[in-house]
C-alpha positions as CSV (number, residue, x, y, z in Angstrom):
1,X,-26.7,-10.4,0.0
2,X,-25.7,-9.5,-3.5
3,X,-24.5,-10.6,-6.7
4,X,-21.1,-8.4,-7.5
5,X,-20.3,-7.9,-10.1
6,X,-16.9,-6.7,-11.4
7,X,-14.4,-6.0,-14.3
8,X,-10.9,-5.8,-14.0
9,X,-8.2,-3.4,-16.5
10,X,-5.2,-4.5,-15.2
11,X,-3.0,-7.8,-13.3
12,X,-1.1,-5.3,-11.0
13,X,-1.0,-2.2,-9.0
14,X,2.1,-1.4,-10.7
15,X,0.4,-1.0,-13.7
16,X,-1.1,2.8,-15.6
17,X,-4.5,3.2,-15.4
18,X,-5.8,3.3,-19.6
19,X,-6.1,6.6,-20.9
20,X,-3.8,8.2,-19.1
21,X,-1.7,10.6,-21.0
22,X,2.2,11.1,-21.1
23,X,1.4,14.3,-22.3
24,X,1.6,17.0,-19.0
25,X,-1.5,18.4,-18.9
26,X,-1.5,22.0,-16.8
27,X,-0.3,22.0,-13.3
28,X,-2.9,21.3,-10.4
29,X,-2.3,21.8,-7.5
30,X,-0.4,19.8,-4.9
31,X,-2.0,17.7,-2.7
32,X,-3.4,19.0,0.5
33,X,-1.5,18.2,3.6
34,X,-3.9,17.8,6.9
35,X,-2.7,18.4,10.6
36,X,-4.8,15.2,12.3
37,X,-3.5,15.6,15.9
38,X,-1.0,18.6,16.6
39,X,2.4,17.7,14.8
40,X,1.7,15.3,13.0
41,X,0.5,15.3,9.3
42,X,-1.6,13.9,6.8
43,X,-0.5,14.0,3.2
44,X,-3.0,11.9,1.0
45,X,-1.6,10.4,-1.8
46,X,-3.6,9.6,-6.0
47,X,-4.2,6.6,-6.9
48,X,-3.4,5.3,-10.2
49,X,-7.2,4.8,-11.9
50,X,-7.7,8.5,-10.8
51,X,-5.8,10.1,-13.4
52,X,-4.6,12.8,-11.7
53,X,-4.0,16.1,-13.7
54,X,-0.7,16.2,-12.1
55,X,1.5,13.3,-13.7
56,X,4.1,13.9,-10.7
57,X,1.6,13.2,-8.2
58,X,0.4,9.5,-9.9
59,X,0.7,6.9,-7.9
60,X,1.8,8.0,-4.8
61,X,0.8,6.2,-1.5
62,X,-0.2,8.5,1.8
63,X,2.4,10.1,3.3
64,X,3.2,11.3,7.1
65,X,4.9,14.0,8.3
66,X,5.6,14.0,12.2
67,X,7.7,16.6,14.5
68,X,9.9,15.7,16.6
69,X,12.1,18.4,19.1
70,X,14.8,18.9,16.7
71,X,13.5,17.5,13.3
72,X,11.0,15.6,11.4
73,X,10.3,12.0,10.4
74,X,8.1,10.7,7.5
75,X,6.5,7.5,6.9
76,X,6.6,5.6,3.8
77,X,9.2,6.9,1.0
78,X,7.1,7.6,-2.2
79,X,7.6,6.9,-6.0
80,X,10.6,9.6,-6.2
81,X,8.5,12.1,-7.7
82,X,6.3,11.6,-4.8
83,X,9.4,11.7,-2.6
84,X,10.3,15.2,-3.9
85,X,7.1,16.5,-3.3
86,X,6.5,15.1,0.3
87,X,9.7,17.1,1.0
88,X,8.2,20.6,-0.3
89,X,5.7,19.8,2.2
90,X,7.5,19.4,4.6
91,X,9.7,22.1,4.4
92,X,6.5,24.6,4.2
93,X,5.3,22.6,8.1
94,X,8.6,23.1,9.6
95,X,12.6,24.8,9.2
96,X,13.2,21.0,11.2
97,X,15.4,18.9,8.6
98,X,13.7,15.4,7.7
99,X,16.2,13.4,9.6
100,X,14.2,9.6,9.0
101,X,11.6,8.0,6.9
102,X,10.0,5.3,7.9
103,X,9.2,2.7,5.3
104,X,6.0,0.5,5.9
105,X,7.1,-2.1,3.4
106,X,9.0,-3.0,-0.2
107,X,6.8,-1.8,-2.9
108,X,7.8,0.7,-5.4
109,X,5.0,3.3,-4.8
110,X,6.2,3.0,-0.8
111,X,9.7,2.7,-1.2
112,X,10.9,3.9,-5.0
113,X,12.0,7.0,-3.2
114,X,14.5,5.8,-0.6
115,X,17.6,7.4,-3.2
116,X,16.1,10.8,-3.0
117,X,15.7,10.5,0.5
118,X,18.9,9.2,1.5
119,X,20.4,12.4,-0.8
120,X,18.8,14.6,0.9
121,X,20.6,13.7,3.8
122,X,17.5,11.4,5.9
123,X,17.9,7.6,6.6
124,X,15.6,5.3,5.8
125,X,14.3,2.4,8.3
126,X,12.3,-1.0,7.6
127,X,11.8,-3.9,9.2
128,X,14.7,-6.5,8.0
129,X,11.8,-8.4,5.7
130,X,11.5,-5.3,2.8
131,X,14.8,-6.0,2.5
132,X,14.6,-9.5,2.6
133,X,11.9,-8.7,-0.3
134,X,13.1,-6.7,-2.8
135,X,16.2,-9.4,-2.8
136,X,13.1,-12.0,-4.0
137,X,11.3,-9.3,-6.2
138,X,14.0,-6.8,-7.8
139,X,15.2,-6.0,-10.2
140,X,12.2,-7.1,-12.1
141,X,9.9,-5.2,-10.2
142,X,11.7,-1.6,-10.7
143,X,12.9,-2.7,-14.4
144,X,8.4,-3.2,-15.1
145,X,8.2,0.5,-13.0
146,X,11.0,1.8,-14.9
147,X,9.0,1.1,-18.3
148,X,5.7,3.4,-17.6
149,X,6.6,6.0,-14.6
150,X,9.8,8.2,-15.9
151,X,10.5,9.3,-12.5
152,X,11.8,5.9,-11.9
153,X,13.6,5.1,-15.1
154,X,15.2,8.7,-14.2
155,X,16.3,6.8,-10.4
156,X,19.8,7.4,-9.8
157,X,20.7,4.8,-9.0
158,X,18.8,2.8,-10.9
159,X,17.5,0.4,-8.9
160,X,15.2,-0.2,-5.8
161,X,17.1,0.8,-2.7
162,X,17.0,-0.9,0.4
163,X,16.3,0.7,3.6
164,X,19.8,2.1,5.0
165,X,19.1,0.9,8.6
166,X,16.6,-2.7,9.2
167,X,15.3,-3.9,12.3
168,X,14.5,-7.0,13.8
169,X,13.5,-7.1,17.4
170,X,9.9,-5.1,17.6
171,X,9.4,-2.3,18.0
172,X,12.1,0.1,16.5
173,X,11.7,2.9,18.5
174,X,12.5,7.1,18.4
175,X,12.2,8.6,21.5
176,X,13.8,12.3,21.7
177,X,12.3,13.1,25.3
178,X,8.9,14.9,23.5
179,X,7.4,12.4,21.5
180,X,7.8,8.6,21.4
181,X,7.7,6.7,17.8
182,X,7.1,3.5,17.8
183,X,7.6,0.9,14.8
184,X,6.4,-2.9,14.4
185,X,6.1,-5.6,12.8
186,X,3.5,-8.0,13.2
187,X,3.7,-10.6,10.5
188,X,3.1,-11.4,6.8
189,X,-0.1,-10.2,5.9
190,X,0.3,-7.7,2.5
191,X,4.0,-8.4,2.2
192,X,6.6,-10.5,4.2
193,X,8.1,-7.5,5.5
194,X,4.9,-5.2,7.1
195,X,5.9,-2.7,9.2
196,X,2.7,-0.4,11.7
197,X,3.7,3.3,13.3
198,X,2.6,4.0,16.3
199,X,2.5,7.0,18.2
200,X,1.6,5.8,21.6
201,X,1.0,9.3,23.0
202,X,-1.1,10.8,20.5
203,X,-2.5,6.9,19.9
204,X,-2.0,7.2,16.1
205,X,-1.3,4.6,14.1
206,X,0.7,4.7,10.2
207,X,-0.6,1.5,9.2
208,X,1.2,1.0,5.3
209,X,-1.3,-1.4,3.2
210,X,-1.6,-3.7,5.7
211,X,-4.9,-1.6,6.0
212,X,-6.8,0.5,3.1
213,X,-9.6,2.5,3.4
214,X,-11.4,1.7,0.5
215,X,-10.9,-0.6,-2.4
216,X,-7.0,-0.3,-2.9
217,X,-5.9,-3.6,-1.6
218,X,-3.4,-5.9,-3.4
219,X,-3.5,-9.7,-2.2
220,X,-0.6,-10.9,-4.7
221,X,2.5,-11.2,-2.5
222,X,0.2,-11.7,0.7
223,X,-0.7,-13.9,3.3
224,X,-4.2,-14.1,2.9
225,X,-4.6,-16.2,6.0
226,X,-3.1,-14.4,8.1
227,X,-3.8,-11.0,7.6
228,X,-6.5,-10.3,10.1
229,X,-4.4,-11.9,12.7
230,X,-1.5,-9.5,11.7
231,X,-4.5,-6.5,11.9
232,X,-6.1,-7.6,15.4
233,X,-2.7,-7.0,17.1
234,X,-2.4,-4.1,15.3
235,X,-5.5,-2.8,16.8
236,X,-5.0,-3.7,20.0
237,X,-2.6,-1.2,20.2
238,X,-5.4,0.9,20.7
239,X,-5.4,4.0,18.0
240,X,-8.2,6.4,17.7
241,X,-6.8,7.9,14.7
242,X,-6.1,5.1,11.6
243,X,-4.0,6.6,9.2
244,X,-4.0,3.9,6.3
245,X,-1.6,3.5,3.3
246,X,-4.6,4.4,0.7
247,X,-7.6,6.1,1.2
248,X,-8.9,8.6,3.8
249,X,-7.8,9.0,7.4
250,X,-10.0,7.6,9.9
251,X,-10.6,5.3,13.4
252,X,-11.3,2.1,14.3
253,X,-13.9,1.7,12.3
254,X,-10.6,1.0,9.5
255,X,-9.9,-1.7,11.4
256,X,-13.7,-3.6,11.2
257,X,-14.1,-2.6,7.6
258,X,-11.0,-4.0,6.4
259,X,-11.1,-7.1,8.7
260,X,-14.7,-8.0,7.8
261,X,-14.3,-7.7,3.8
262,X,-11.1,-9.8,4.0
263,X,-13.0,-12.3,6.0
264,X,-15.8,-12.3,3.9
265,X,-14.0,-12.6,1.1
266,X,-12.2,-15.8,2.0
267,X,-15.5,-17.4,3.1
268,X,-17.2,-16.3,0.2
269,X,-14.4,-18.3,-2.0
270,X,-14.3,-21.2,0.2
271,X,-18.4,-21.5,-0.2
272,X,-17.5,-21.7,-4.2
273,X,-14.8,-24.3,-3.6
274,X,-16.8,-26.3,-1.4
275,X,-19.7,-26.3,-4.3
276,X,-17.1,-27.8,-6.9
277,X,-16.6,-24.3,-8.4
278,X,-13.0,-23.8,-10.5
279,X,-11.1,-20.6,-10.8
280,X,-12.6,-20.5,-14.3
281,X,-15.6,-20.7,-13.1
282,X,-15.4,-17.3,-10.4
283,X,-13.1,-15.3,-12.9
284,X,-13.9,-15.5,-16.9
285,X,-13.0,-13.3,-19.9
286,X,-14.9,-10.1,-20.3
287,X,-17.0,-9.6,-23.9
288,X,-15.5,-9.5,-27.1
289,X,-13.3,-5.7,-27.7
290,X,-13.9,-5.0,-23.8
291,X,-9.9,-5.0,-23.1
292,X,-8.0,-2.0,-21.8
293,X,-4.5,-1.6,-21.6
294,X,-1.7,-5.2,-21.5
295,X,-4.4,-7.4,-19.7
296,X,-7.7,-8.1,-21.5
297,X,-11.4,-6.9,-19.0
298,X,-12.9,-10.3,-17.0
299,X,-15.8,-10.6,-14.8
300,X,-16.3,-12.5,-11.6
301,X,-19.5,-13.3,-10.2
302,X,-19.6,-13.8,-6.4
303,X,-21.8,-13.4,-3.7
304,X,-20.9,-10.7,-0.5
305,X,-22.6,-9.3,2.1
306,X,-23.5,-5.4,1.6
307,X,-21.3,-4.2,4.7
308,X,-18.4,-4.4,2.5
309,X,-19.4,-2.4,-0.1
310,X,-16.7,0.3,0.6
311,X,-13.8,-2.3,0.5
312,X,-15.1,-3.3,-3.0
313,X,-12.8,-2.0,-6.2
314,X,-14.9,-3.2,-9.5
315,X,-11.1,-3.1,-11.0
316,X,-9.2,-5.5,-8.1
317,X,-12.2,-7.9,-7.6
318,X,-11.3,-10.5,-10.3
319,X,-7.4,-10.2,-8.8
320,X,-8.4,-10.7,-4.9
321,X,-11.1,-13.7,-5.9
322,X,-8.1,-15.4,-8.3
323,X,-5.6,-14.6,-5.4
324,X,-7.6,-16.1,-2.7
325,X,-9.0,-19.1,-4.4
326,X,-5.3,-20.3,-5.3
327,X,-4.0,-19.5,-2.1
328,X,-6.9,-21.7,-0.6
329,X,-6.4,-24.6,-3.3
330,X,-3.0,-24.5,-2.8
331,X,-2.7,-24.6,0.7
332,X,0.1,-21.4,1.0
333,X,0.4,-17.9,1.2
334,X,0.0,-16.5,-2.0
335,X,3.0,-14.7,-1.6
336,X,4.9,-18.0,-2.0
337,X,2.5,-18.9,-5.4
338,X,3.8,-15.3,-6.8
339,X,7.6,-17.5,-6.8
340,X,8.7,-15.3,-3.5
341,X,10.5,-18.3,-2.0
């Protein structure tokens, strides 16, 4: 066991990383796109805190590209400026026009790009709850966007979009006679309105950020609770290849890592509760000057097992402990303490 500790920059994933310039600094290039079963495409997307040297690519949550017979699907939308550039991928794989894209749930850097999208002649799919969503969460969640990433101020129009076509009984499913897609939804466990590809043939699975590889998850508008429940029948689908919303591609493995450190979280939190601790007690103030950006630096102290090390962000620590321990004091999914009646 370990003490951990962490410091946080910012309240939200929707938020710059300090330090990063408006200024464009010289072109990069574009992010690599990698084939992980035949036809079907990994594009990996930059997070925020990396401060990419390509402004355009900022953001941006993994992409997939998949072929069907006559065209080509995607899942997950983009930030628009990812949007744009998922599609010069695309068109570099395959003459096949991008005919749907798949959204794995509401959030901006997942779903911002639906306009471009839907111009460029695709139509975009997701299960009835993103919609239900950004009804709760917009327009204040695209007007806070629109404030630090110009490709969304520049939306036209501007505003979140919805997907064109929902579904409610699971799964949605494409089937053009040479590849099955399959699309579900599980539950609330990162947002109300989760939504897991899976290829049943090639036994991949899209998963969104229901599952991260890495330390990229955001507990605000979850279901805390329930999210491994929502993940164990996800898995029992049965994917060798785990294709997460953040972080590297992978297997299984995905599935224990990110199950085990939102386990161990929880009990880690209920141990402090059960000793009396408060909130201010887990998450306090950082030193004096130690602020970056709108939110000022805190640090929580809290005891987890070394097997999650990978899972651990030094930046979303303070968040997730604050997240849990209200959603366990308060005896609901946090998504409903966030005001997401």
């Amino acid at each position: 066991m370990k003490i951990q500790i962490a410091w946080i920059a910012a309240a939200s994933l929707a938020l710059p990383a300090a330090g990063i310039s408006s200024a464009a600094p010289p072109a990069a290039p574009a992010a690599p796109v990698e084939e992980i079963v035949p036809g079907v495409w990994f594009r990996e997307g930059v997070p925020i805190s990396r401060a990419p040297s390509r402004p355009d690519e900022m953001g941006n949550p993994n992409a997939i590209i998949i072929e069907m017979k006559d065209y080509l699907v995607v899942v997950d939308a983009n930030y628009p400026s990812g949007a744009r550039l998922v599609m010069e991928a695309a068109r570099k794989l395959s003459p096949k026009p991008v005919k749907y894209v798949l959204d794995t749930h509401h959030h901006g850097d997942h779903s911002y790009g639906n306009a471009e999208w839907r111009k460029a002649g695709a139509t975009t799919v997701g299960y009835k709850g993103q919609a239900e969503e950004l009804k709760r969460y917009e327009p204040a969640a695209w007007q806070s966007a629109a404030k630090w990433r110009k490709d969304v101020a520049a939306m036209d129009p501007p505003a979140a979009e919805p997907p064109m076509q929902t579904f409610d009984n699971s799964p949605f499913v494409l089937d053009d006679g040479t590849r099955r897609i399959e699309m579900y939804f599980f539950g609330w466990a990162h947002t109300r309105g989760d939504s897991f590809v899976f290829l049943p043939k090639e036994k991949v699975i899209c998963t969104g950020d229901g599952l991260a590889n890495g330390g990229f998850n955001y507990l605000g508008l979850g279901n805390i609770g329930n999210w491994n429940h929502v993940l164990e029948q996800a898995r029992k689908l049965g994917a060798t290849h785990v294709l997460p919303g953040h972080g590297r591609p992978g297997g299984p493995e995905l599935f224990d890592g990110q199950m085990l450190f939102l386990s161990e979280l929880q009990k880690a939190v209920r141990r402090e509760i059960a000793a009396g601790k408060k909130l201010d007690d887990l998450v306090k103030p950082g030193p004096a000057g130690a602020s970056q950006g709108m939110f000022p630096n805190r640090i929580v102290t809290i005891v987890l097992p070394h097997s999650v090390d990978h899972w651990i962000s030094p930046e979303r620590l303070p968040m997730q402990v604050q997240h849990t321990y209200e959603e366990i004091t308060q005896g609901k999914p946090h998504g409903e303490i966030m005001g997401g009646k």
